[in-house]
N, C-alpha and C positions, 0 to 999 in steps of 0.2 A: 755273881753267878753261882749257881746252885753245880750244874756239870757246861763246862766251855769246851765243844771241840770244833773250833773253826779260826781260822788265819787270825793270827795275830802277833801285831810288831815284838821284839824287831828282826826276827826272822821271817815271817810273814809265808809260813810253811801253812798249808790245809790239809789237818790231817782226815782220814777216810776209813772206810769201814770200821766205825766205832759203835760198839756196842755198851748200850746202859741198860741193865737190867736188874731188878728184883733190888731197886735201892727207894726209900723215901726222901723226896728230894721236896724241900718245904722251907719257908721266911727266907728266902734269898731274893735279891730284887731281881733278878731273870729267875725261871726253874732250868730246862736244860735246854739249850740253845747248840744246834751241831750243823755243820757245812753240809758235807753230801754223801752216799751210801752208808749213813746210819741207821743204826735198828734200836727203837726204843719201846722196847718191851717188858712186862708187870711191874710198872714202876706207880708210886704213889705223887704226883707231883702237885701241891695243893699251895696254898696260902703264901704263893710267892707275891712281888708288889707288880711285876710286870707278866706278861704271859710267859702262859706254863711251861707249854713245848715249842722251842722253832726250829726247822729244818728248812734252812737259806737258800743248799741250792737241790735238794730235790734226789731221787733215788734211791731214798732210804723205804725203809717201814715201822708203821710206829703201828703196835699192837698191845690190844691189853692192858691197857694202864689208865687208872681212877687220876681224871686231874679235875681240881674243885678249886674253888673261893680263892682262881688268882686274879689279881687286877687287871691284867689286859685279858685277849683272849684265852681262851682255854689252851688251842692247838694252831699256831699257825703255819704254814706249807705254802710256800714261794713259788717252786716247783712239783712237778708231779713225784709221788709217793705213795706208794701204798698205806692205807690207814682202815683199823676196822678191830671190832671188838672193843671198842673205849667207852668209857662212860667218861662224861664231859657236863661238869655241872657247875652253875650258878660264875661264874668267871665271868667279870665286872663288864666284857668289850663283845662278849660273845663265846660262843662255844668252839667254834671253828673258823678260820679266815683261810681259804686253802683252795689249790689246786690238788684235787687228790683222786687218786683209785682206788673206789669202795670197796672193800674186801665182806667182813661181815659186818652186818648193819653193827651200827653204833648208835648207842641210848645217849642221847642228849635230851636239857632242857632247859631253856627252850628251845625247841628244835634246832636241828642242823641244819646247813641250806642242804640241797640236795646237790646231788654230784654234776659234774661237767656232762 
């Protein structure tokens, strides 16, 4: 993993409001992967082997951040999240897999789906 913040043995603690910003996170087989009221913001998250960003269980905001040419999706979102202002490109499964709350449009391509 590129940045882990979500439950894992063998304390099996979930930590919460974590914030990732202003880092380049790139060749890791996840990029950043975090449980629940995370904010993932101007981060570069590119060239990972699996998808870029996931937020498991929802709450957070993921704002402002270039995520490109990862193997899975670009952004995925389990739960509701605020999400907007990203640019989401070329990532092998899709650009977005998510339940989310559009904030400002996000430049994706090929398109994004469209919101709930």
């Amino acid at each position: 993993y590129g940045v882990f913040a979500q439950k894992a043995a063998p304390d099996n603690v979930d930590p919460h409001h974590v914030l990732v910003a202003d880092s380049v996170v790139s060749e890791n087989e996840f990029g950043v992967r975090c449980a629940r009221f995370c904010q993932v913001s101007r981060n570069d998250v590119s060239q990972n082997e699996a998808t870029g960003i996931t937020i498991s269980e929802g709450g957070g905001l993921v704002i402002a951040n270039m995520v490109s040419y990862n193997g899975g999706y670009g952004l995925y979102v389990s739960e509701l999240t605020g999400v907007g202002d990203n640019t989401l490109v070329y990532n092998q499964l899709g650009q977005a897999f998510s339940t989310f709350i559009p904030l400002e449009p996000n430049a994706c391509y090929p398109a994004c789906p469209p919101p709930p």
